[in-house]
PDB file of N, CA, C and O in Angstrom, chain B, residues numbered from 101:
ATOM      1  N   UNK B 101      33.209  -7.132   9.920  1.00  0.00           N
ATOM      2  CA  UNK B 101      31.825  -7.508  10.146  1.00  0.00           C
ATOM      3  C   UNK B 101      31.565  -7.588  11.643  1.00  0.00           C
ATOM      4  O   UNK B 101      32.159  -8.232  12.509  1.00  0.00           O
ATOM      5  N   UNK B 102      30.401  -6.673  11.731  1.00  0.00           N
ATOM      6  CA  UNK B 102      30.147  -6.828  13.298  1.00  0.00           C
ATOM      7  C   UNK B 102      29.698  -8.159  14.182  1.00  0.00           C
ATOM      8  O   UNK B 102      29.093  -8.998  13.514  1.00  0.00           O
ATOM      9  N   UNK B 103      29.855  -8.409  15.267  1.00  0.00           N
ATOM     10  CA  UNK B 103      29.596 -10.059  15.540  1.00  0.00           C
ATOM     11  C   UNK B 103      28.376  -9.853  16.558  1.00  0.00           C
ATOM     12  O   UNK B 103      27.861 -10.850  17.064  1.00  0.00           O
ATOM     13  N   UNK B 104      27.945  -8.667  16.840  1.00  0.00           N
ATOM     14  CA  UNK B 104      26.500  -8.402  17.717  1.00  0.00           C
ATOM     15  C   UNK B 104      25.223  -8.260  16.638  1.00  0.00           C
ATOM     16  O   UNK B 104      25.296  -7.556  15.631  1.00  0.00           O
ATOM     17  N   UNK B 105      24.274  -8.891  16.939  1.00  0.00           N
ATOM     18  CA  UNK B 105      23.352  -9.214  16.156  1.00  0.00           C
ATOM     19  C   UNK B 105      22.698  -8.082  15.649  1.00  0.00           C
ATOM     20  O   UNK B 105      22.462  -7.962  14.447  1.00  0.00           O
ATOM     21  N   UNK B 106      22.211  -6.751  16.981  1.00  0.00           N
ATOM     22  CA  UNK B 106      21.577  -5.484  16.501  1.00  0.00           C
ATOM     23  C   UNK B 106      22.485  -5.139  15.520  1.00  0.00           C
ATOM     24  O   UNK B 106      22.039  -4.569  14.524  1.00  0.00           O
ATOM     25  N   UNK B 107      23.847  -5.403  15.608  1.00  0.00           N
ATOM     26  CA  UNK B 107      24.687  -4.494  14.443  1.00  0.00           C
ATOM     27  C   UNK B 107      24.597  -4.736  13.108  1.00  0.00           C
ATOM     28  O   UNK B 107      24.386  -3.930  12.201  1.00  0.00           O
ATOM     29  N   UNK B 108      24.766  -5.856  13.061  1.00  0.00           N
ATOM     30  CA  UNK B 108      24.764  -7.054  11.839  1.00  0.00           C
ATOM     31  C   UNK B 108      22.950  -6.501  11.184  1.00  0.00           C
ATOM     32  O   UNK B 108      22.705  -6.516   9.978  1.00  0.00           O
ATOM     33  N   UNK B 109      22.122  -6.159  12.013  1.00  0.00           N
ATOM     34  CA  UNK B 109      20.833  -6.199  11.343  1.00  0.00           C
ATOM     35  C   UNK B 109      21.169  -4.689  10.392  1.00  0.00           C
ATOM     36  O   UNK B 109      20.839  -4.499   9.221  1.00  0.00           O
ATOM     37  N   UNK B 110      22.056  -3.555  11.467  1.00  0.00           N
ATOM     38  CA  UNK B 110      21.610  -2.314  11.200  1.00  0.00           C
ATOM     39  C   UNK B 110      22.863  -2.321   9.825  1.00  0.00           C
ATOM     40  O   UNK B 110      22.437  -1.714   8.842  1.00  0.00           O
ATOM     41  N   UNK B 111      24.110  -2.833   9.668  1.00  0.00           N
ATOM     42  CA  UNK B 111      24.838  -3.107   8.490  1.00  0.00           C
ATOM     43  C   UNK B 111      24.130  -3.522   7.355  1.00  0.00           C
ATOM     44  O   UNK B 111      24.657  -3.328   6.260  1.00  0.00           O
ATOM     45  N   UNK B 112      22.990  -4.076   7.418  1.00  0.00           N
ATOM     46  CA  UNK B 112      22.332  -4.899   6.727  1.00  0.00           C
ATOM     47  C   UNK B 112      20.969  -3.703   6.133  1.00  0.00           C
ATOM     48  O   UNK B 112      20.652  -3.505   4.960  1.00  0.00           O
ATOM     49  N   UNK B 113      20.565  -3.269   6.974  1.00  0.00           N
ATOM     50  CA  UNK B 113      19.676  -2.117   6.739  1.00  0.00           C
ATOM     51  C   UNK B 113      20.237  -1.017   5.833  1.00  0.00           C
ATOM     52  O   UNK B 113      19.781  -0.766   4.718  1.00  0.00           O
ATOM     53  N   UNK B 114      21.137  -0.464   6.336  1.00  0.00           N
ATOM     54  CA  UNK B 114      22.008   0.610   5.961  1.00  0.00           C
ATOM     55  C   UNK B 114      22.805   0.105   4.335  1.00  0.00           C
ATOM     56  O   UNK B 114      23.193   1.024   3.615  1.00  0.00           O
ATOM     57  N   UNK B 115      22.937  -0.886   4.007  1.00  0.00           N
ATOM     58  CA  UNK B 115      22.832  -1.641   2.774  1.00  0.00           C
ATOM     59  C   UNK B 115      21.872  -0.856   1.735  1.00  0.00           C
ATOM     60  O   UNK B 115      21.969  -0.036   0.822  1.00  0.00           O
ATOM     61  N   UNK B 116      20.880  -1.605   2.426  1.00  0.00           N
ATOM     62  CA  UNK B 116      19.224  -1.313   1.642  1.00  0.00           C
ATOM     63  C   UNK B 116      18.866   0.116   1.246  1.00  0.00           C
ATOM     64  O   UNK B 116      18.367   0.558   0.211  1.00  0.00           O
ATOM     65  N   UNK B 117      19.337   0.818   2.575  1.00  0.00           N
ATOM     66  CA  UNK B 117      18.887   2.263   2.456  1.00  0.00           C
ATOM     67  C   UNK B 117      20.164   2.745   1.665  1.00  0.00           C
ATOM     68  O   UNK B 117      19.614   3.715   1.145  1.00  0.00           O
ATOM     69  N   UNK B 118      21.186   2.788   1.283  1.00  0.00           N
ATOM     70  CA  UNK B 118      22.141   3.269   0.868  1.00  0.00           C
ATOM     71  C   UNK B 118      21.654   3.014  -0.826  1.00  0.00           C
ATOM     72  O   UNK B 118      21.722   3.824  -1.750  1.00  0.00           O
ATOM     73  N   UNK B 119      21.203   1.739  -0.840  1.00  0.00           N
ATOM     74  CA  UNK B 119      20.914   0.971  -2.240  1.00  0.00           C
ATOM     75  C   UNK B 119      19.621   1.643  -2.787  1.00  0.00           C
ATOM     76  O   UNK B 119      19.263   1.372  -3.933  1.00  0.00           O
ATOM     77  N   UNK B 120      18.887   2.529  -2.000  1.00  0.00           N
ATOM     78  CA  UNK B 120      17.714   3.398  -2.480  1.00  0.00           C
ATOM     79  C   UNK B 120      17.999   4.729  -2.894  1.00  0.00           C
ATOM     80  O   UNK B 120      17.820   5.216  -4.010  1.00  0.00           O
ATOM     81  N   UNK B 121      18.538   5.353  -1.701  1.00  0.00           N
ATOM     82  CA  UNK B 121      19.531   6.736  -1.760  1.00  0.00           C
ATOM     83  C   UNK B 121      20.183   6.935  -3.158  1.00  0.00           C
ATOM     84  O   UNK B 121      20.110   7.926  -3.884  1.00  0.00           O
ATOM     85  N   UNK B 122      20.839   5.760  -3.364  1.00  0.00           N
ATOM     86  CA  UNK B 122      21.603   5.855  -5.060  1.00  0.00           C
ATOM     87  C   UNK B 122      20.975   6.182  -5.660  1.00  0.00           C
ATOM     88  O   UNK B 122      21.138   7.280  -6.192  1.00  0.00           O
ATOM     89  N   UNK B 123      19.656   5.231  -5.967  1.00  0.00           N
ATOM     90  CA  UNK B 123      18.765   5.290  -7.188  1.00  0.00           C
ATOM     91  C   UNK B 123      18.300   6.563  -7.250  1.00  0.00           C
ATOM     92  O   UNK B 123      18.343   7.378  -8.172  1.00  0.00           O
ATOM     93  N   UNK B 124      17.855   6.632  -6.165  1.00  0.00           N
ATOM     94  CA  UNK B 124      16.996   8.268  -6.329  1.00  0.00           C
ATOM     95  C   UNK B 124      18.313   9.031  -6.853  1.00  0.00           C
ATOM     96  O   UNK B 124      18.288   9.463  -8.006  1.00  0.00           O
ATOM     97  N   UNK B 125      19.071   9.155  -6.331  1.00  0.00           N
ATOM     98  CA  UNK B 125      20.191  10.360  -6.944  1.00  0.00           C
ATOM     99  C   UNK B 125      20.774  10.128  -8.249  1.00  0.00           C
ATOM    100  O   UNK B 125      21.598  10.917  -8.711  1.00  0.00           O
ATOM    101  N   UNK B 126      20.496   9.364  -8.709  1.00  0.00           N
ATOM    102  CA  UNK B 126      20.872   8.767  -9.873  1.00  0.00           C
ATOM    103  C   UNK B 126      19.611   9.109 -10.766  1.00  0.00           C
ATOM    104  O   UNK B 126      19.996   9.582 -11.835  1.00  0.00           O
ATOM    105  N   UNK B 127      18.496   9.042 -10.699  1.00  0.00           N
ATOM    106  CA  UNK B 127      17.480   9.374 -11.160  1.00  0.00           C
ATOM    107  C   UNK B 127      17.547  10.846 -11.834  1.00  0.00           C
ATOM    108  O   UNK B 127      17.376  11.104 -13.025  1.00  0.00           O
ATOM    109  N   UNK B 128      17.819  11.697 -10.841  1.00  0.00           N
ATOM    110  CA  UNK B 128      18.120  12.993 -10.267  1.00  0.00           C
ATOM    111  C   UNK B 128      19.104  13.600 -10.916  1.00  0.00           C
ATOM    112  O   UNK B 128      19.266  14.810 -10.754  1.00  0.00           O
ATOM    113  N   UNK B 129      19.799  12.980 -11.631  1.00  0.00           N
ATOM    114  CA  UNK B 129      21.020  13.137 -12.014  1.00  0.00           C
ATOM    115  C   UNK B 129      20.884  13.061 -13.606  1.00  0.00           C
ATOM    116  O   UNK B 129      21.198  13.971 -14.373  1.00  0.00           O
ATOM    117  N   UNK B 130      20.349  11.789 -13.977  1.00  0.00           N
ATOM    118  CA  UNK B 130      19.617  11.490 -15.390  1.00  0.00           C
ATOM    119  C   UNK B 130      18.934  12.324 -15.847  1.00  0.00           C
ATOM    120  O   UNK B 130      19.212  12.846 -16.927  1.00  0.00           O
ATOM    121  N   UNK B 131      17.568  12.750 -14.938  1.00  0.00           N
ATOM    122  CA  UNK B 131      16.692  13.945 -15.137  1.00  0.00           C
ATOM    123  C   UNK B 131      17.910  15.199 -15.251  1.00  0.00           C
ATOM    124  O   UNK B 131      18.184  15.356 -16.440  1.00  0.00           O
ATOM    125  N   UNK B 132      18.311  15.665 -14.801  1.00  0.00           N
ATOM    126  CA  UNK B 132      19.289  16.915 -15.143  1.00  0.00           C
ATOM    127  C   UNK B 132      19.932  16.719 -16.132  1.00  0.00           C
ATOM    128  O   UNK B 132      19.939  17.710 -16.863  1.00  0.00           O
ATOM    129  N   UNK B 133      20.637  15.662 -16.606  1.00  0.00           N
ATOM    130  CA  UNK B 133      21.233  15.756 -18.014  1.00  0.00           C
ATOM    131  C   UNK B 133      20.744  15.796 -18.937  1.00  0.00           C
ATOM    132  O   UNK B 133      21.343  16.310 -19.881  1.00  0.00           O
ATOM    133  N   UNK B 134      19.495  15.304 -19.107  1.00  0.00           N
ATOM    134  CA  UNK B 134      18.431  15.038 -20.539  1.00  0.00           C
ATOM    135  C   UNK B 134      17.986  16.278 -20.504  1.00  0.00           C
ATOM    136  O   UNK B 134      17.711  16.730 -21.615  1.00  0.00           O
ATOM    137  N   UNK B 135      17.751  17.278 -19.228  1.00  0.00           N
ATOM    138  CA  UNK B 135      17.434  19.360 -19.164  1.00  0.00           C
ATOM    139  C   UNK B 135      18.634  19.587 -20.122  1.00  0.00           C
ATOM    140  O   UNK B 135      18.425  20.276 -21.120  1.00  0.00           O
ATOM    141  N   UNK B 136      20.128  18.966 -19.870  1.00  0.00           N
ATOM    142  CA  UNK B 136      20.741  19.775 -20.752  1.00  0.00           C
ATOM    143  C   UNK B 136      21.032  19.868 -22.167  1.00  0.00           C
ATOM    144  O   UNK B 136      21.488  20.608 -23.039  1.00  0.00           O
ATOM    145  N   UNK B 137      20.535  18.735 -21.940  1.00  0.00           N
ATOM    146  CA  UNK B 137      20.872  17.932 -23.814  1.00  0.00           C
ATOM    147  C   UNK B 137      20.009  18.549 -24.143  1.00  0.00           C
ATOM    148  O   UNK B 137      20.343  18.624 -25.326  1.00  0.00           O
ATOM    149  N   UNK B 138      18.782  19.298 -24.073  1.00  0.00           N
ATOM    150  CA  UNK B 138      17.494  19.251 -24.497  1.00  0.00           C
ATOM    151  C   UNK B 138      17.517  21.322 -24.571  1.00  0.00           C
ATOM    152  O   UNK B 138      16.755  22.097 -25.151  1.00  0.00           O
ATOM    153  N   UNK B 139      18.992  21.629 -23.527  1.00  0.00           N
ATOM    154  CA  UNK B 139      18.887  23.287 -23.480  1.00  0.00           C
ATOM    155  C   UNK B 139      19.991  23.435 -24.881  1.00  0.00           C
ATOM    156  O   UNK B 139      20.064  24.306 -25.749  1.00  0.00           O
ATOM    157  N   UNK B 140      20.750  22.223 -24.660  1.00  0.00           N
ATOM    158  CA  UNK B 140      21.927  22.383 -25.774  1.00  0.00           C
ATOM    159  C   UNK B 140      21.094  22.157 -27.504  1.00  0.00           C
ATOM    160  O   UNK B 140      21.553  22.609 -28.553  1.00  0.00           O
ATOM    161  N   UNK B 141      20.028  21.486 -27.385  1.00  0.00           N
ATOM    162  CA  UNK B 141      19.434  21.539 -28.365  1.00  0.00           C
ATOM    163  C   UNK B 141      18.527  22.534 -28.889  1.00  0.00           C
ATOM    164  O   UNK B 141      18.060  22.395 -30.020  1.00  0.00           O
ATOM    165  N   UNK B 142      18.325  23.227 -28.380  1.00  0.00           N
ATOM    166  CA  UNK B 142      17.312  24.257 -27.763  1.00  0.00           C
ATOM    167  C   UNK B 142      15.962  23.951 -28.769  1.00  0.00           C
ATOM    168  O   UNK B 142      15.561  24.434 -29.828  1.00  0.00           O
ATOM    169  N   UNK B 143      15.341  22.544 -27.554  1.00  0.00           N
ATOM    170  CA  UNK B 143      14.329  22.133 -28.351  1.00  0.00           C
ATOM    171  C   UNK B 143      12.922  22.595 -28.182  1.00  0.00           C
ATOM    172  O   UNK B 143      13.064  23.450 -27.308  1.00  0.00           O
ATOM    173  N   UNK B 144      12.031  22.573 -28.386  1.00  0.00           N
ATOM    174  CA  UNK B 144      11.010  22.663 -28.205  1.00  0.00           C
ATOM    175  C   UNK B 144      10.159  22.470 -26.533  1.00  0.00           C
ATOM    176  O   UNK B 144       9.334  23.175 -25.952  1.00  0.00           O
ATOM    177  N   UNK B 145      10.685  21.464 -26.257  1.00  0.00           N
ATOM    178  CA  UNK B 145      10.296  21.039 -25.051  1.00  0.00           C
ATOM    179  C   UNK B 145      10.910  21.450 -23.634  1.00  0.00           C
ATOM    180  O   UNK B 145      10.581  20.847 -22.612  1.00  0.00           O
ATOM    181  N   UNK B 146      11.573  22.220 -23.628  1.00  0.00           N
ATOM    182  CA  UNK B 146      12.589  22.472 -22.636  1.00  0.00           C
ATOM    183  C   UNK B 146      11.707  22.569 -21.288  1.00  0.00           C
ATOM    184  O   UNK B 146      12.195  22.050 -20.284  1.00  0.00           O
ATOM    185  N   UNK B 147      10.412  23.209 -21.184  1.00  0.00           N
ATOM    186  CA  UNK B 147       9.603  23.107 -20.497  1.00  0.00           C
ATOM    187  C   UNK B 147       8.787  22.160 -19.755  1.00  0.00           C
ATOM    188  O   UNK B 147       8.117  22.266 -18.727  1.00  0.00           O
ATOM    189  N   UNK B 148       9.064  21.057 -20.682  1.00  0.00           N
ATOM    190  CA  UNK B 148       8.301  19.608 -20.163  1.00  0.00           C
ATOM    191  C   UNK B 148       9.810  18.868 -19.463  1.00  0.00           C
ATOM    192  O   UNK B 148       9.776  18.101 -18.500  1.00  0.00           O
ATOM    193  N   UNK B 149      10.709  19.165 -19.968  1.00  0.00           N
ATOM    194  CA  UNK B 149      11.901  18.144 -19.249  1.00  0.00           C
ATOM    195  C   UNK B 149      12.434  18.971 -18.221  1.00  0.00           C
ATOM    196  O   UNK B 149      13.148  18.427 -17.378  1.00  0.00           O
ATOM    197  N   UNK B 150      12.159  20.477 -18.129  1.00  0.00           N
ATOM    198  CA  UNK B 150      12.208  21.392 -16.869  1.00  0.00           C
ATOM    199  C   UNK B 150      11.001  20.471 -15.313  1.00  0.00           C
ATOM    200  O   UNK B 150      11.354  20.089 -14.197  1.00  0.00           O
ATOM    201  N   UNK B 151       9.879  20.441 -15.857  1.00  0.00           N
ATOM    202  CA  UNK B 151       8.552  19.856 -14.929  1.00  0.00           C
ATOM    203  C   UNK B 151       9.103  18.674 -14.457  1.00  0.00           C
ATOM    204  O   UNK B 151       9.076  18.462 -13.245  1.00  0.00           O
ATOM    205  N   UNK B 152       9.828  17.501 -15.566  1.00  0.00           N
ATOM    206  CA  UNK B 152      10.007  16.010 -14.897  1.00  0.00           C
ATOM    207  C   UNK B 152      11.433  16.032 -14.052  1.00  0.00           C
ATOM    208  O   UNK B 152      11.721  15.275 -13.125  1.00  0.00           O
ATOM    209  N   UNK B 153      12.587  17.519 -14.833  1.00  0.00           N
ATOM    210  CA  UNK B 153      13.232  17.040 -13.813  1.00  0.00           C
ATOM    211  C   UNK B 153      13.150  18.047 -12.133  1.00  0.00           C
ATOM    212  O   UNK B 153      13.879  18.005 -11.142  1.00  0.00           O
ATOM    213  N   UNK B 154      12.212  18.678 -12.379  1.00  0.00           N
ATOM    214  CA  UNK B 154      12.238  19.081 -10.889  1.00  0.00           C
ATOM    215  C   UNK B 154      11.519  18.752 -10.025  1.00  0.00           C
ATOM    216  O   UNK B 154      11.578  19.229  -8.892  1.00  0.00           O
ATOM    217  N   UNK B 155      10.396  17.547 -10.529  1.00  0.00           N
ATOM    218  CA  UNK B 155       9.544  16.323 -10.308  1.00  0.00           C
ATOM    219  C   UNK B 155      10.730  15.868  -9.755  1.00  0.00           C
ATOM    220  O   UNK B 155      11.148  16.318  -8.688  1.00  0.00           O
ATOM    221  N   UNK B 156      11.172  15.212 -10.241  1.00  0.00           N
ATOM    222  CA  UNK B 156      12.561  14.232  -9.413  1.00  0.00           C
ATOM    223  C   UNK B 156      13.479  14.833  -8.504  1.00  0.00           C
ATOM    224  O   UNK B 156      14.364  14.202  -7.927  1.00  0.00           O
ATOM    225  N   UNK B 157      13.316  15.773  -8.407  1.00  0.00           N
ATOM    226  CA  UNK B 157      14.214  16.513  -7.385  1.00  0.00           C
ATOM    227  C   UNK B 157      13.049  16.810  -6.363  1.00  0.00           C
ATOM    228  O   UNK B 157      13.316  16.444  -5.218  1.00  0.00           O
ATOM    229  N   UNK B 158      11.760  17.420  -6.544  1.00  0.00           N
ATOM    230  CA  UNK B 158      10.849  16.946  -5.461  1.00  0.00           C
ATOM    231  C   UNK B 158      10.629  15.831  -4.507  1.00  0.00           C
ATOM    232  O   UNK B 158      10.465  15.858  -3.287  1.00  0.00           O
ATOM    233  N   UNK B 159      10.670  14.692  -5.475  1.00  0.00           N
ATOM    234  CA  UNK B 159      10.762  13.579  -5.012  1.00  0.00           C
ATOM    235  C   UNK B 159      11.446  13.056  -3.979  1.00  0.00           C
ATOM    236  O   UNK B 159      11.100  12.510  -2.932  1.00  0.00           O
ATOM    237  N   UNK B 160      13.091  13.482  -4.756  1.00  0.00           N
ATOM    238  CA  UNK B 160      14.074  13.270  -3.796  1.00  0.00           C
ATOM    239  C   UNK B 160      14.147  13.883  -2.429  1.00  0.00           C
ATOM    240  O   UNK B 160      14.589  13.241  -1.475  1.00  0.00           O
ATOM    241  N   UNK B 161      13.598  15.467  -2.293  1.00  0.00           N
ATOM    242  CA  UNK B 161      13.441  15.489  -0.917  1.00  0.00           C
ATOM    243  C   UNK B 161      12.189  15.635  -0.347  1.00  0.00           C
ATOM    244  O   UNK B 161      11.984  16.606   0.382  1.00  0.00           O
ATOM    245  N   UNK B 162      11.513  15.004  -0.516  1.00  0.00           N
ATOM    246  CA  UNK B 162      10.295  14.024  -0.159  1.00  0.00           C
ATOM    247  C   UNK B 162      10.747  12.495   0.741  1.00  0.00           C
ATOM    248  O   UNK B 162      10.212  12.080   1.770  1.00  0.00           O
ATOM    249  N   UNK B 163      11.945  11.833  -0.065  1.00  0.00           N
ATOM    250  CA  UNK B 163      12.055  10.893   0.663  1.00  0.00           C
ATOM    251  C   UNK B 163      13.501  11.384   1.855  1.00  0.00           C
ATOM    252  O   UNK B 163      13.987  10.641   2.707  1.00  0.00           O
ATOM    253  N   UNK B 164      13.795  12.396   1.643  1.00  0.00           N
ATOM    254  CA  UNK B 164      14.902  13.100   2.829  1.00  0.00           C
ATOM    255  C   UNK B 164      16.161  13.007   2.264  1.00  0.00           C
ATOM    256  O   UNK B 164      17.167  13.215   2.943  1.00  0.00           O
ATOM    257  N   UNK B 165      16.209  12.723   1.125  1.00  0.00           N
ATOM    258  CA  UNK B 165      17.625  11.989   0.562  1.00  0.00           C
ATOM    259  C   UNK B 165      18.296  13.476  -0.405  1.00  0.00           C
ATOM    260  O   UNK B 165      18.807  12.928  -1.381  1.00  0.00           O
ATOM    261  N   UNK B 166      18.418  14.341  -0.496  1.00  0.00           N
ATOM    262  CA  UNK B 166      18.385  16.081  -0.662  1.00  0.00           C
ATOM    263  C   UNK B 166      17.994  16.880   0.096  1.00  0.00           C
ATOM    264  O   UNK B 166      16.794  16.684   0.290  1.00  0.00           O
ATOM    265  N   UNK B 167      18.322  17.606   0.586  1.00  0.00           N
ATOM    266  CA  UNK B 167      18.131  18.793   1.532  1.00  0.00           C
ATOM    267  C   UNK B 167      17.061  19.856   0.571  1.00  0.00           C
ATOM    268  O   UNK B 167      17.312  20.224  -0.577  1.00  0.00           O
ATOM    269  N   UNK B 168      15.795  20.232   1.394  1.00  0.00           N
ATOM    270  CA  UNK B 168      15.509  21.377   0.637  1.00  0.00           C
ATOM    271  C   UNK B 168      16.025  22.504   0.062  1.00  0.00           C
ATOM    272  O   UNK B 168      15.789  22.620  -1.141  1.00  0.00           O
ATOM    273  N   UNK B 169      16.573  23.245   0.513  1.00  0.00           N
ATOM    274  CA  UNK B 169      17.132  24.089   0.213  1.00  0.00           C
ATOM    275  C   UNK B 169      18.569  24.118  -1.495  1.00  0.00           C
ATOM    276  O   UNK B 169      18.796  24.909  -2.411  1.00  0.00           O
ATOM    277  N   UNK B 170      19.187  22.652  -1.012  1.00  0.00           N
ATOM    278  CA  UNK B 170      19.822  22.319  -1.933  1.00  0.00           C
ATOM    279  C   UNK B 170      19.119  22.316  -3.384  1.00  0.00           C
ATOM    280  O   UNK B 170      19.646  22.730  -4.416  1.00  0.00           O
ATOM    281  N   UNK B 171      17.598  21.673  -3.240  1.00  0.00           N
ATOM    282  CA  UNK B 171      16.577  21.288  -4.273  1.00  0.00           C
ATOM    283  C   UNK B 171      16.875  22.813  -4.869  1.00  0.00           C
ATOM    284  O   UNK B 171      17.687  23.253  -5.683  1.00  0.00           O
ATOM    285  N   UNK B 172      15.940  23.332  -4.159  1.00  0.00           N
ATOM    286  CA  UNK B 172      15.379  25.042  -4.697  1.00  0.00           C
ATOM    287  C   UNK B 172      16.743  25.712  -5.372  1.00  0.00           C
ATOM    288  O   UNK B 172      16.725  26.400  -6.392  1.00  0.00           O
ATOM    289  N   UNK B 173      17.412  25.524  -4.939  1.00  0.00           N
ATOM    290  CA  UNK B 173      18.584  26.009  -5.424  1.00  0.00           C
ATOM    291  C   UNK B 173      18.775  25.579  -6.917  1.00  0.00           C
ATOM    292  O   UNK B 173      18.539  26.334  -7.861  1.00  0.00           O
ATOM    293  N   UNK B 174      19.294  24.095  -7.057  1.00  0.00           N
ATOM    294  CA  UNK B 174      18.926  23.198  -8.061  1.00  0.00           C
ATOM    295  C   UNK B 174      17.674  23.971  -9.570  1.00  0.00           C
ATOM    296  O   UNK B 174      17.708  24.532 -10.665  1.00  0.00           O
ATOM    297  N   UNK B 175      16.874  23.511  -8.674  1.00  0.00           N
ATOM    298  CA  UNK B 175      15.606  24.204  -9.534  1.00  0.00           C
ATOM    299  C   UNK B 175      15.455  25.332  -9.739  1.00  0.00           C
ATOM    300  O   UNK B 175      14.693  25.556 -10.680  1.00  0.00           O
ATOM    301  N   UNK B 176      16.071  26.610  -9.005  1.00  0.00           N
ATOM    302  CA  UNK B 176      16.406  27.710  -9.877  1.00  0.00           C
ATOM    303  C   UNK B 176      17.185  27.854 -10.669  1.00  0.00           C
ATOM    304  O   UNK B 176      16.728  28.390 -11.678  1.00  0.00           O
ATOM    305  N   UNK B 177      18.168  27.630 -10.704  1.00  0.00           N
ATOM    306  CA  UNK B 177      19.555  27.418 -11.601  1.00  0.00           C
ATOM    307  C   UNK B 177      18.916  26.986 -12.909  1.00  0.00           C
ATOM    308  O   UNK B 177      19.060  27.714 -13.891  1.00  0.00           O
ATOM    309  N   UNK B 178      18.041  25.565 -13.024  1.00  0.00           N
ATOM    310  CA  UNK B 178      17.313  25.116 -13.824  1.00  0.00           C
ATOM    311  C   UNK B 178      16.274  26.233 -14.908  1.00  0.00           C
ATOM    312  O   UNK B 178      16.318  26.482 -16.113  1.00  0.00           O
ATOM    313  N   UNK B 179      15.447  26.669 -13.863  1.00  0.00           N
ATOM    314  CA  UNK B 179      14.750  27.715 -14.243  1.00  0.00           C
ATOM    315  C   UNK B 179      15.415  28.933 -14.855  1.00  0.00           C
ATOM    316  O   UNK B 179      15.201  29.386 -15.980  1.00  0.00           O
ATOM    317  N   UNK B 180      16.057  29.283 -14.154  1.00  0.00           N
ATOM    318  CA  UNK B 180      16.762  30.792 -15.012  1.00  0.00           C
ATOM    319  C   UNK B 180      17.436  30.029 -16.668  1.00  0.00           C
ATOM    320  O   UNK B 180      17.117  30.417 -17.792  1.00  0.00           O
ATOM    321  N   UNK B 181      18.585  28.679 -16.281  1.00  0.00           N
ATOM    322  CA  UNK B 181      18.434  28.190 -17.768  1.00  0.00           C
ATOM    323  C   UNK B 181      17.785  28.163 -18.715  1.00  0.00           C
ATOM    324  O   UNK B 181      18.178  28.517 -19.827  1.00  0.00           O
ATOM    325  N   UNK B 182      16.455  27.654 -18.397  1.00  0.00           N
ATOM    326  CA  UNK B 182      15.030  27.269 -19.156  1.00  0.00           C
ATOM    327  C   UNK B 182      14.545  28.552 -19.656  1.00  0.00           C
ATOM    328  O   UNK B 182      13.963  28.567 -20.740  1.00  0.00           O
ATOM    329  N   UNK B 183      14.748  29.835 -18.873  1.00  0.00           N
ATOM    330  CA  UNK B 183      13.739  31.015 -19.402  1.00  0.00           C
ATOM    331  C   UNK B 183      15.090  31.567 -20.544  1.00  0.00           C
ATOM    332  O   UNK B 183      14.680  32.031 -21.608  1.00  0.00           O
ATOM    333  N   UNK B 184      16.423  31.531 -20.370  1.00  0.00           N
ATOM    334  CA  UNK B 184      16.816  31.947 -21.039  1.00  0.00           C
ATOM    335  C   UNK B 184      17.006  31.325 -22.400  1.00  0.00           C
ATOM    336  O   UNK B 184      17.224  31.970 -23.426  1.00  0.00           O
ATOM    337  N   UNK B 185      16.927  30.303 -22.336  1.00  0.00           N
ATOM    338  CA  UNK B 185      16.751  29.681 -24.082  1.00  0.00           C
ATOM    339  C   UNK B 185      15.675  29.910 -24.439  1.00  0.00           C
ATOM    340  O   UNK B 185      15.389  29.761 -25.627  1.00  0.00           O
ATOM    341  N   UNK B 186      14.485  30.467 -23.259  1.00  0.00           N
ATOM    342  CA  UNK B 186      13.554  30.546 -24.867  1.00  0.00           C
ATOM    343  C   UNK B 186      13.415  31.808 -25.031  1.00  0.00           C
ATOM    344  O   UNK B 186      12.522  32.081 -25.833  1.00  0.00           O
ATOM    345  N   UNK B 187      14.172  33.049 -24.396  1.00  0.00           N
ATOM    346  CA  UNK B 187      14.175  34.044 -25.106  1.00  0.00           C
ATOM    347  C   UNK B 187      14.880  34.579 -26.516  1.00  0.00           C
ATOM    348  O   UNK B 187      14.627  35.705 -26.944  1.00  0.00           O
TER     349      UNK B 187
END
């Protein structure tokens, strides 16, 4: 534990922000598995849980916590999945 006060604040910050970072990726992560359960089912909806989870991957780099590029990537992979179950 740092014994200088700026440090102690920014340990303390970096807490918080670490404790947000999760959630979102965790979110992110949830949303992608329920795409697969839902490609493995090959349900009806594959299209609506395609929209929320690349909603959440928007999101995520919106708040900087994913790299764009990583996203798009992500969300194609997604997409080419999605078109091929419903052919």
């Amino acid at each position: 534990m740092p014994n200088i006060q700026s440090a102690i604040k920014r340990v303390k910050v970096n807490e918080k922000k670490n404790l947000r970072n999760r959630i979102v990726k965790s979110k992110v992560k949830t949303a992608m598995k329920k795409f697969d359960v839902e490609l493995a089912a090959k349900s009806a909806n594959i299209g609506a849980q395609y929209s929320v989870t690349a909603s959440a991957i928007d999101k995520a780099v919106a708040k900087g916590i994913i790299h764009k590029n990583t996203a798009n990537r992500k969300k194609a992979r997604l997409a080419k999945q999605a078109a091929m179950a419903t052919q």
